[in-house]
N, C-alpha and C positions, 0 to 999 in steps of 0.2 A: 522651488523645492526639489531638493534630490532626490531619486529612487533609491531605496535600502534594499539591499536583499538578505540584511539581518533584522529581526526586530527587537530581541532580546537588549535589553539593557546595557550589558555587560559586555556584549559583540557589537553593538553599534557602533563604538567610538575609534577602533579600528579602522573598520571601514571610511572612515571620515576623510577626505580627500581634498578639503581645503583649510590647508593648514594655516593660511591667515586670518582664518573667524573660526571663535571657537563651537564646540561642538555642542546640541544641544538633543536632549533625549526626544524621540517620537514617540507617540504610542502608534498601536497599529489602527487603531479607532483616527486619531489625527492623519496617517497617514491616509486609509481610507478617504476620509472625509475631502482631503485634499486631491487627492487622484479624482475622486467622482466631480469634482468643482476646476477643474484643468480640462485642457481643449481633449484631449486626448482620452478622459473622463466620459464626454459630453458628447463624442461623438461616437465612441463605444456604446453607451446609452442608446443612443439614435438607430445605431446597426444592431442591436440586438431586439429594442421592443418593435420591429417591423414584422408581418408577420408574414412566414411562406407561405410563396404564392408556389403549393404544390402542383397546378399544370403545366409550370412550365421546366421543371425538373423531370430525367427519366425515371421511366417510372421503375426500372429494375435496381435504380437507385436507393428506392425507398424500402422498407421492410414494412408492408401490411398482416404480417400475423405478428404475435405476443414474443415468441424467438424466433429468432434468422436462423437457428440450426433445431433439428431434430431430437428427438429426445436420445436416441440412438449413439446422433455424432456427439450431443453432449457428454453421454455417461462415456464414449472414448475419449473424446478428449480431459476430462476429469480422471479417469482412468491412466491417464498418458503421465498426466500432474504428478498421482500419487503415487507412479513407479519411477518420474524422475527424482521425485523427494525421498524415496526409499532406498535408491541405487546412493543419493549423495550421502545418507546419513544408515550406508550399509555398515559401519563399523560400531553405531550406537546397538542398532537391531542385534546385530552378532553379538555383542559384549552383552548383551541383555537377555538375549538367548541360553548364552553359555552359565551365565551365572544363576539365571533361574531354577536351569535342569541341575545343576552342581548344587544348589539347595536343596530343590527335590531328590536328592541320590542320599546327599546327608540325612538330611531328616529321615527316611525315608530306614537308613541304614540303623540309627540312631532308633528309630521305631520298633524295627526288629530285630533290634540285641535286647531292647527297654521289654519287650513282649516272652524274648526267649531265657529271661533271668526267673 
């Protein structure tokens, strides 16, 4: 059986690459099911349910508290995130800004002729 790297119905039959047998739909449950029953399935299996044997790995290797970083490094780097996301989408903020205060001017303007009639 082939590997797909589409699973969709509709993209599968493109990718189909032996044009002298025709093509025939997977699901992704079938394909599953076939991957876990193929050597490569089987031995994947085998390397994964072993379990670490953590003395013989270093030990600054491993993380023994709950985060590897600080609460500190986190709220920067979080920090860092929502000023890069801010800096890319500076022209939504600005247009957002502008039109806000530009209602509040109107309205605002509108209020006090509406009050001085």
């Amino acid at each position: 059986m082939d590997s797909f790297q589409v699973l969709s119905e509709k993209d599968q039959a493109q990718y189909w690459h032996h044009t002298d047998t025709p093509h025939n739909y997977v699901t992704a449950d079938q394909l599953s099911k076939e991957f876990k029953e193929s050597h490569i399935g089987k031995e994947l299996e085998d390397e994964i349910s072993k379990t670490c044997d953590k003395s013989k790995s270093h030990q600054k290797a491993l993380s023994f508290n709950l985060y590897s970083l600080t609460k500190w490094e986190l709220f920067k780097t979080c920090m860092a995130r929502e000023y890069l996301l801010m800096k890319r989408d500076a022209f939504v903020y600005v247009f957002k800004t502008v039109q806000v205060g530009t209602f509040f001017l109107v309205y605002n303007f509108l209020l006090v002729n509406e009050v001085n009639w």
